[in-house]
GUROVO-600399 format. One record per residue (C-alpha): residue number from 0; x, y, z; residue in three letters; chain. Coordinates in pm, whole numbers, plus 50000, padded with zeros to 5 digits. Each point is the difference from the previous one (the first is absolute). Layout:
# residues N
<rec seq="NUM" u="X" v="Y" w="Z" type="ALA" mol="A"/>
...
This chain:
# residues 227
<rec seq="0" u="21608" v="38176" w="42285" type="UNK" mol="A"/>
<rec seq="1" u="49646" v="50196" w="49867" type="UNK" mol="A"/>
<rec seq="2" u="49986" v="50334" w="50075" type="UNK" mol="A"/>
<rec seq="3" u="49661" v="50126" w="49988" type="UNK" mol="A"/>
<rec seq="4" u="49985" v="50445" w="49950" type="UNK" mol="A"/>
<rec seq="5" u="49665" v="50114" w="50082" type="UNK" mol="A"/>
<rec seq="6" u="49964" v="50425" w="49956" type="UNK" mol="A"/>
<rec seq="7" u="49806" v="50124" w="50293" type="UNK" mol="A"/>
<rec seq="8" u="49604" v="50075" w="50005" type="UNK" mol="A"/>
<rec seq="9" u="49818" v="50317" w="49911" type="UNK" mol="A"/>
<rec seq="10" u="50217" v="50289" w="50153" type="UNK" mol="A"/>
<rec seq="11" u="49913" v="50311" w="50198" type="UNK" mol="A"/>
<rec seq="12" u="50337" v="50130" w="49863" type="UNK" mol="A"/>
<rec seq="13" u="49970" v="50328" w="50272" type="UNK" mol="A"/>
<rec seq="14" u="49999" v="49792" w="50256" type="UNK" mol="A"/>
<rec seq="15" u="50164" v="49689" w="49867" type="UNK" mol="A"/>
<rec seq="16" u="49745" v="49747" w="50114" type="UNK" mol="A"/>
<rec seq="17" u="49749" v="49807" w="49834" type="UNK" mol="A"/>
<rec seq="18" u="49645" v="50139" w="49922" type="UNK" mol="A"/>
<rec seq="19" u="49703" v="49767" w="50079" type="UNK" mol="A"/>
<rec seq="20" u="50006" v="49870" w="49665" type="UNK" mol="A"/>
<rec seq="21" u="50378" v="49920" w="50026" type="UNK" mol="A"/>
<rec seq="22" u="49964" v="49768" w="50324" type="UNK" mol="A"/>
<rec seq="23" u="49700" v="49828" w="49784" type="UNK" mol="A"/>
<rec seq="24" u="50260" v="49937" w="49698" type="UNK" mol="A"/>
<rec seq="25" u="50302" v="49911" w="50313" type="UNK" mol="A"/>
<rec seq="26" u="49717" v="49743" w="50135" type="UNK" mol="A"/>
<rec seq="27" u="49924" v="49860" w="49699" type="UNK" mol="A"/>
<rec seq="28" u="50373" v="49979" w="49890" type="UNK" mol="A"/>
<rec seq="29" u="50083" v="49808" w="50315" type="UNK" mol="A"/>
<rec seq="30" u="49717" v="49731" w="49960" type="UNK" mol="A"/>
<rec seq="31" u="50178" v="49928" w="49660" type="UNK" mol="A"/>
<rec seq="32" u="50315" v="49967" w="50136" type="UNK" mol="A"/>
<rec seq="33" u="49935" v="49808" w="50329" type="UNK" mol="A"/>
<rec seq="34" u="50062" v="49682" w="49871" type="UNK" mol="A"/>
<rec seq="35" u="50310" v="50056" w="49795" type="UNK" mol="A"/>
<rec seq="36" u="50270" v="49846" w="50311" type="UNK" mol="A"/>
<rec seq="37" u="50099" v="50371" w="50041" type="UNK" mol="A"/>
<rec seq="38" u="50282" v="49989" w="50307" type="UNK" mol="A"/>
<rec seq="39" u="50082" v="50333" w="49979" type="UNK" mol="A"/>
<rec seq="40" u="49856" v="50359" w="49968" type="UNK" mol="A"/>
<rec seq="41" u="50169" v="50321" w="49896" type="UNK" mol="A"/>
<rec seq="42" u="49883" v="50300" w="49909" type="UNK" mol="A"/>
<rec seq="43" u="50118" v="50383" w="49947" type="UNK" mol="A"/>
<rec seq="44" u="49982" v="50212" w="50322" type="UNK" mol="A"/>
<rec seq="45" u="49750" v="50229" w="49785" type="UNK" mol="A"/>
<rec seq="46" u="49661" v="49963" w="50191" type="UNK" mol="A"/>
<rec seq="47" u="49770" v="49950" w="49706" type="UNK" mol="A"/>
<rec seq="48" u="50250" v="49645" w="49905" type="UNK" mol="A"/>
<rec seq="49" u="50049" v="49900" w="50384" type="UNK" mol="A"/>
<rec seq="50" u="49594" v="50042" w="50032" type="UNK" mol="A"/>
<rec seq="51" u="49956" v="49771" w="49714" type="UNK" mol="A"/>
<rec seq="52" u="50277" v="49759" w="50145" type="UNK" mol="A"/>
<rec seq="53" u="49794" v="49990" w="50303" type="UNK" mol="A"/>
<rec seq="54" u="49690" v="49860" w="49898" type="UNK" mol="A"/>
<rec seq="55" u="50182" v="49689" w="49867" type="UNK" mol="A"/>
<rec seq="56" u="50233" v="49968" w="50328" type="UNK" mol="A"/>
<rec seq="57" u="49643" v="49974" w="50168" type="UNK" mol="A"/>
<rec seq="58" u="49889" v="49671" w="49848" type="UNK" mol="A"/>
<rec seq="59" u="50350" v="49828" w="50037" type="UNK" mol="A"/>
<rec seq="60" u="50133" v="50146" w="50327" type="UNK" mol="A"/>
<rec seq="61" u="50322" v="50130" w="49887" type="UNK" mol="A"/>
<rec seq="62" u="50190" v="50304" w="50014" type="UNK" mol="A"/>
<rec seq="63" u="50076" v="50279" w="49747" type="UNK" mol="A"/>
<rec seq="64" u="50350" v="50083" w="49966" type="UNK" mol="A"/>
<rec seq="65" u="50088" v="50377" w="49846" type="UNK" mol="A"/>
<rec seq="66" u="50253" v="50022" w="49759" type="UNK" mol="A"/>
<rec seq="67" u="50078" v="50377" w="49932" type="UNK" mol="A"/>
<rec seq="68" u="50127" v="49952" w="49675" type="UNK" mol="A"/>
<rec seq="69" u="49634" v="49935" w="49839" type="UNK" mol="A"/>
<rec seq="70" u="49883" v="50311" w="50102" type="UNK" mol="A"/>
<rec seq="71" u="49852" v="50166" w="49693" type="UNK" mol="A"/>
<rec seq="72" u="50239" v="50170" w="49788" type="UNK" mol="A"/>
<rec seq="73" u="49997" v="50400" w="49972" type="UNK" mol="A"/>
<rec seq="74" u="49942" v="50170" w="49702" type="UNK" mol="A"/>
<rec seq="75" u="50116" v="50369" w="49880" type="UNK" mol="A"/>
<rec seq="76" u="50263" v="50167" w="49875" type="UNK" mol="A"/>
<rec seq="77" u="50343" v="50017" w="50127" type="UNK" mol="A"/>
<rec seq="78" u="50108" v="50339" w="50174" type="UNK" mol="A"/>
<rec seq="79" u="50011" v="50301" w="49764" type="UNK" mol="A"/>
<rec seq="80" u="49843" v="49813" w="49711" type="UNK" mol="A"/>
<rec seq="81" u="49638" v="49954" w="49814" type="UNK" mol="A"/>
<rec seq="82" u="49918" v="49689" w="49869" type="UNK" mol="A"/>
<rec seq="83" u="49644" v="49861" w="49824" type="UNK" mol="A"/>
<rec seq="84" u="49716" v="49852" w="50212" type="UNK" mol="A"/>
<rec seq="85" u="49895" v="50071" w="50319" type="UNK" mol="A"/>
<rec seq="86" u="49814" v="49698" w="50031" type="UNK" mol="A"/>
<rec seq="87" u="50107" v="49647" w="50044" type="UNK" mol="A"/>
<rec seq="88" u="50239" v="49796" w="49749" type="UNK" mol="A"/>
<rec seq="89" u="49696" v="49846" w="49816" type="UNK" mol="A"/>
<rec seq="90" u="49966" v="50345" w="49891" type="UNK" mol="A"/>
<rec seq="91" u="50329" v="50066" w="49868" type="UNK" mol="A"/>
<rec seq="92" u="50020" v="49629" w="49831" type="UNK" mol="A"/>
<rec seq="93" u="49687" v="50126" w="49820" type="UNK" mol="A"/>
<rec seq="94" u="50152" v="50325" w="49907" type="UNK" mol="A"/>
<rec seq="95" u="50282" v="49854" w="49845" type="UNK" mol="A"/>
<rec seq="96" u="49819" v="49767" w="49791" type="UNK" mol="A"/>
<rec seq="97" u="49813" v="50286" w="49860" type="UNK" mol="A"/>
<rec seq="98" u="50352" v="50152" w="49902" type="UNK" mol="A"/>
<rec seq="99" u="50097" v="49669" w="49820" type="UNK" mol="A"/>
<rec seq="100" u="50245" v="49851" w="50252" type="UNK" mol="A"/>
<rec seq="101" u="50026" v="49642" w="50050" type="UNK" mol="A"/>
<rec seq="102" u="49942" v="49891" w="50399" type="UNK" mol="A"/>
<rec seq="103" u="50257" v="49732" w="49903" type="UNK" mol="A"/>
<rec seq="104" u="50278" v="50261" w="49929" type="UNK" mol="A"/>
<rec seq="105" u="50042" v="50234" w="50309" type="UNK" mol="A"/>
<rec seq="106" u="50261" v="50236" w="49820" type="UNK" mol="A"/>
<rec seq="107" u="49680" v="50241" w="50013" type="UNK" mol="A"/>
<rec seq="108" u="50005" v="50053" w="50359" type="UNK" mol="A"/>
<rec seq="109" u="50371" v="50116" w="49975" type="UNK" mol="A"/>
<rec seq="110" u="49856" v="50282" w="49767" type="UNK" mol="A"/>
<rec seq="111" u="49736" v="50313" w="50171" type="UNK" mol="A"/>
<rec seq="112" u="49734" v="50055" w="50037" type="UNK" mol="A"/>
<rec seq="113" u="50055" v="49663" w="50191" type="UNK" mol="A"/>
<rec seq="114" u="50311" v="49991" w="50113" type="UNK" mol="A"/>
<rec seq="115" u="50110" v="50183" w="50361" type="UNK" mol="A"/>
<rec seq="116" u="49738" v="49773" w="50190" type="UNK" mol="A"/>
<rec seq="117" u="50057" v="49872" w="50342" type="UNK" mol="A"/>
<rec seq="118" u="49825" v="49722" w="49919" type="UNK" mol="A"/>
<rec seq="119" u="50330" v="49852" w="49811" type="UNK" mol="A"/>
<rec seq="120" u="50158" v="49987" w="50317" type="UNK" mol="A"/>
<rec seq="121" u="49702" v="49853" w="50200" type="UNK" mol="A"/>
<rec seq="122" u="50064" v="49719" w="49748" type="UNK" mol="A"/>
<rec seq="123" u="50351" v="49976" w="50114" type="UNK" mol="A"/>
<rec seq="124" u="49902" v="49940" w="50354" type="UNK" mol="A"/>
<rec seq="125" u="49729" v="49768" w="49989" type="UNK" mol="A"/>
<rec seq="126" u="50266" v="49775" w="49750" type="UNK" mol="A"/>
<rec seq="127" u="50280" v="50028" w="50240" type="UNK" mol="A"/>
<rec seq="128" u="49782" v="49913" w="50320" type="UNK" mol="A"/>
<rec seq="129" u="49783" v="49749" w="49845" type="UNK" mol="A"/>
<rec seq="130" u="50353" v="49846" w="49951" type="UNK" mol="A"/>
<rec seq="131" u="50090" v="49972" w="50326" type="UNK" mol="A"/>
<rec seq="132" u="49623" v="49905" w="50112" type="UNK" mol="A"/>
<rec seq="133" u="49994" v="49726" w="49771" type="UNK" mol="A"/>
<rec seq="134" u="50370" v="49862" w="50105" type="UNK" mol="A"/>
<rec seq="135" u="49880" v="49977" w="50328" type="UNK" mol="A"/>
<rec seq="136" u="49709" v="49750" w="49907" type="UNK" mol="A"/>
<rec seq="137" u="50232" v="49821" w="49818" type="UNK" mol="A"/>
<rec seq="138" u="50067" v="50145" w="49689" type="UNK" mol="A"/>
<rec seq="139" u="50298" v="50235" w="49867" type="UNK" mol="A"/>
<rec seq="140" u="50003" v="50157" w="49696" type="UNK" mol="A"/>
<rec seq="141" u="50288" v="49915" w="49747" type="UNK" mol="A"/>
<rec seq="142" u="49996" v="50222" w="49661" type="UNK" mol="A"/>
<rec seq="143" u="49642" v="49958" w="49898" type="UNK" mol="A"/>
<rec seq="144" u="49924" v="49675" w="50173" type="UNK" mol="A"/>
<rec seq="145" u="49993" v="49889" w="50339" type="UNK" mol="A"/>
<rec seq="146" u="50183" v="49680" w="50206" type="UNK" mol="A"/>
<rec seq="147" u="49825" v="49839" w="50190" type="UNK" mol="A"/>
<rec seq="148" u="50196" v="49976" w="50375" type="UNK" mol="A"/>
<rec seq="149" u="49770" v="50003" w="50227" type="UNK" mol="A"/>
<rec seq="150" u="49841" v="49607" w="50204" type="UNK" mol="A"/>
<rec seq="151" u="49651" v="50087" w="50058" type="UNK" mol="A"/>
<rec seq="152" u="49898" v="50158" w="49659" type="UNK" mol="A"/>
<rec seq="153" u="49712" v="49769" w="49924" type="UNK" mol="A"/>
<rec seq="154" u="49696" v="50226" w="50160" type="UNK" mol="A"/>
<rec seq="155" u="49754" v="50227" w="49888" type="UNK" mol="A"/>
<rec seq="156" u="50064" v="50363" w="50104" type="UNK" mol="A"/>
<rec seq="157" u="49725" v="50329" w="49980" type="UNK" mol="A"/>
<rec seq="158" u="50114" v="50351" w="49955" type="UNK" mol="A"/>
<rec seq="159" u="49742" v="50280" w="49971" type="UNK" mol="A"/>
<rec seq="160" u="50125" v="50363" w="49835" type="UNK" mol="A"/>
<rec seq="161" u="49907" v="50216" w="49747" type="UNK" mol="A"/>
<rec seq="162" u="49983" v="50060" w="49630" type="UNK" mol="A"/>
<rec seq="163" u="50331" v="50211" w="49964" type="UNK" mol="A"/>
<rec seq="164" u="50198" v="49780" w="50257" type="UNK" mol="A"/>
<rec seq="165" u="49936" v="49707" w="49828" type="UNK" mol="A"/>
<rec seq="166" u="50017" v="50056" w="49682" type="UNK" mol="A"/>
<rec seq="167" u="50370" v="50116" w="50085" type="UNK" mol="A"/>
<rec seq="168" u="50072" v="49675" w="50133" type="UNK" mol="A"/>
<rec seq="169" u="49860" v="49773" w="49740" type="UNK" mol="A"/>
<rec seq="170" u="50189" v="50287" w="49723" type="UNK" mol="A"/>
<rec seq="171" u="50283" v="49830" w="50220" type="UNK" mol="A"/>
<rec seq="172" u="49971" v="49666" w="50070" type="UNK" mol="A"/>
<rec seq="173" u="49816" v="49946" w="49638" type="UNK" mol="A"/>
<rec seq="174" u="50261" v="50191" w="49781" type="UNK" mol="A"/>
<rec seq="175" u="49748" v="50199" w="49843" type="UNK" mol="A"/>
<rec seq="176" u="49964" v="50400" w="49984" type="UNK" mol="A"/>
<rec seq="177" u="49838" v="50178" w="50283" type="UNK" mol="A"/>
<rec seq="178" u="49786" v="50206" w="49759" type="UNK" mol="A"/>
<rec seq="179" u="49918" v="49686" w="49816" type="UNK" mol="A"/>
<rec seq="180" u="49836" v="49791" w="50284" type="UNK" mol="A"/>
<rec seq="181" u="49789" v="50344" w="50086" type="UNK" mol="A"/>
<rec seq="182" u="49835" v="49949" w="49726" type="UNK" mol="A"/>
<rec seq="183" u="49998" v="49646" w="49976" type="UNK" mol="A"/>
<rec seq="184" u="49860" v="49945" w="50369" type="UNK" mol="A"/>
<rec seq="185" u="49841" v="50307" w="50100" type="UNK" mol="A"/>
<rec seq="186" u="49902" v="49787" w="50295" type="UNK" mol="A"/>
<rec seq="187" u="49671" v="50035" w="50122" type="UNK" mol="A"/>
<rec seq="188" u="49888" v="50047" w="50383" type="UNK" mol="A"/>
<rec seq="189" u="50077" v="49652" w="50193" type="UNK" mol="A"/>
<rec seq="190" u="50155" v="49870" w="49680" type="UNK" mol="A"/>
<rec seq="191" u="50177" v="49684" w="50003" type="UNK" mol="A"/>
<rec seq="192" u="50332" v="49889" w="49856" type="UNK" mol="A"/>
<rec seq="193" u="50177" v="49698" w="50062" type="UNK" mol="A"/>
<rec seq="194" u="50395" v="49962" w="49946" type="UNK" mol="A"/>
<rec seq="195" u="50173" v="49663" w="50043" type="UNK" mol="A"/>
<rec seq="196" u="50357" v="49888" w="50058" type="UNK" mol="A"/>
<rec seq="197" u="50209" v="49659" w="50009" type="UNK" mol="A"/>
<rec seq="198" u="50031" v="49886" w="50349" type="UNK" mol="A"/>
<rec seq="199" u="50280" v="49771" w="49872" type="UNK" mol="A"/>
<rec seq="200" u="50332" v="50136" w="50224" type="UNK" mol="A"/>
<rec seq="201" u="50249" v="50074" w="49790" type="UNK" mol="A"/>
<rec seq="202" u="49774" v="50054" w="49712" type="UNK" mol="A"/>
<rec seq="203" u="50006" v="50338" w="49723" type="UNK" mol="A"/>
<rec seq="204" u="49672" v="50067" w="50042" type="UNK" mol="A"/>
<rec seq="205" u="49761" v="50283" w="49809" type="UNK" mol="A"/>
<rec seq="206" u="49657" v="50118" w="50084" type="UNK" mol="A"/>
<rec seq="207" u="49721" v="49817" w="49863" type="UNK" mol="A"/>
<rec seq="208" u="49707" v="50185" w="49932" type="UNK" mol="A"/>
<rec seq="209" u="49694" v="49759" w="50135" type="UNK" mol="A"/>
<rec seq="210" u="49676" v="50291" w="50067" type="UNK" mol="A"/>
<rec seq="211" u="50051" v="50382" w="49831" type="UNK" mol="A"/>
<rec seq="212" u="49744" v="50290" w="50151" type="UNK" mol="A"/>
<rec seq="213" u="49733" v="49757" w="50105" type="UNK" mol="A"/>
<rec seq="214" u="49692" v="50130" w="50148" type="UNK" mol="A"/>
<rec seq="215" u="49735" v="49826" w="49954" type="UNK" mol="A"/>
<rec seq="216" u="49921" v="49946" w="50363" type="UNK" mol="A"/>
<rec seq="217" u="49844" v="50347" w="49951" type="UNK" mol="A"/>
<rec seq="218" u="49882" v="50029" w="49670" type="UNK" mol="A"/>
<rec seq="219" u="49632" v="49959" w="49886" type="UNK" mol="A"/>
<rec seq="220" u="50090" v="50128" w="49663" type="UNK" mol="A"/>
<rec seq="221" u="50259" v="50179" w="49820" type="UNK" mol="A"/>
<rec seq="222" u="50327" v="50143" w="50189" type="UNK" mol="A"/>
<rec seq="223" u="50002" v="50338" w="50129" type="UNK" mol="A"/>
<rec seq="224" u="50382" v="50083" w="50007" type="UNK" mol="A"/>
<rec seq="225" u="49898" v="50284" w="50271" type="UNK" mol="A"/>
<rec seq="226" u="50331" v="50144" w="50141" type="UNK" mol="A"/>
C-alpha cells in the first residue's frame, strides 16, 4: 500500500477554511496527484484539510472519508500549569535546540518549561487511533512493526491533514521523536509525503519513506514554511 499525506492549503485559521490562495495550492496539489491510482480519500474533519481534499475528489469522482483522529492536535498547558511556547511545536523544537537538547533524546520534554503540555497526550491519541485506522485497511501494528492481514492492500490511498496531526502519526508509524520530525519536516502548505507498506499478507512490514514535504507543485522558488 502507498499512503500519500498531503497538509491542507493556505488556511483562514478563524474560520477554518481555505483562503483564495489555499484553493490555488489545493488545485494545484490535486493536478499532481490525479494520476497516482488513488482509490481512496481521507481527510481530517477540520475544514481547511477537507477543502483541500475536495479539490482532488473533483478530478477523480470519489468521496472524502473523515477520520476524527487527524484532526490537528491541541497545544497548551495542562490544567493548573505553565509551560514554554504558545506557538506551534516547530517553535518549541527550536527552543530546545537553543538550550542544547538533542531532538533525538526526548528526556527534555519530561523536564519544564516543556513538560505539562497537552500536546503529549494528543500524541497518544492520534498513535492509538491511527492503530486501529490502519488495521482496518489491512494493517495491525505489532511492537514497532506492522503485519500485514489484510487481501486488498495493494492500492494507493490519499489522506489530507495538517502539520501537527501528521507529524504525530509519522513520530508513530516511523519510530522517530515527535519533536524531531517538527523540525525535520516542517511541512509546507499542500506538502507531499509518501509512505509505503508490503502488501505481502502475512508479511512484518515497516513504513518506507518514498516523497518527504514535497511541494514543488507550488513553488517558483525557495520554500516558505508559512504556518
Amino acid at each position: 500500500m502507498k499512503i500519500i499525506f498531503v497538509r491542507h492549503g493556505h488556511p483562514d485559521y478563524v474560520n477554518d477554511c481555505l483562503t483564495e490562495l489555499g484553493h490555488e495550492q489545493a488545485a494545484k496539489a490535486a493536478l499532481r496527484l490525479k494520476d497516482e491510482g488513488i482509490s481512496e480519500i481521507y481527510s481530517s474533519p477540520f475544514g481547511r484539510a477537507y477543502e483541500t481534499a475536495q479539490h482532488l475528489a473533483g478530478l477523480l469522482s470519489e468521496e472524502v472519508t473523515r477520520l476524527d483522529f487527524m484532526r490537528e492536535i491541541k497545544w497548551g498547558p495542562t490544567e493548573g500549569k505553565e509551560v514554554y511556547g504558545e506557538g506551534h511545536p516547530w517553535d518549541t523544537s527550536l527552543y530546545a535546540l537553543s538550550l542544547g537538547h538533542s531532538l533525538m533524546d526526548e528526556s527534555w520534554t519530561k523536564k519544564p518549561p516543556f513538560c505539562d503540555n497537552v500536546v503529549f497526550s494528543e500524541i497518544e491519541r492520534v498513535a492509538r487511533q491511527s492503530d486501529e485506522w490502519l488495521e482496518s485497511i489491512g494493517y495491525k501494528r505489532e511492537g514497532a512493526n506492522y503485519r500485514v492481514i489484510g487481501d486488498d492492500t495493494d492500492r494507493t490511498i490519499a489522506l489530507f491533514s495538517h502539520g501537527g496531526s501528521s507529524s504525530a502519526l509519522f513520530s508513530h508509524m516511523l519510530n522517530l521523536p515527535f519533536f524531531y520530525l517538527c523540525r525535520a519536516l516542517c511541512p509546507d502548505f499542500t506538502s507531499i509525503t509518501i509512505l509505503s507498506l508490503s502488501d505481502e499478507k502475512g508479511a512484518v512490514t515497516a513504513p518506507m519513506i518514498e516523497l518527504a514535504n514535497d511541494s514543488r507543485h507550488i513553488r517558483s522558488g525557495g520554500v516558505s514554511y508559512a504556518m
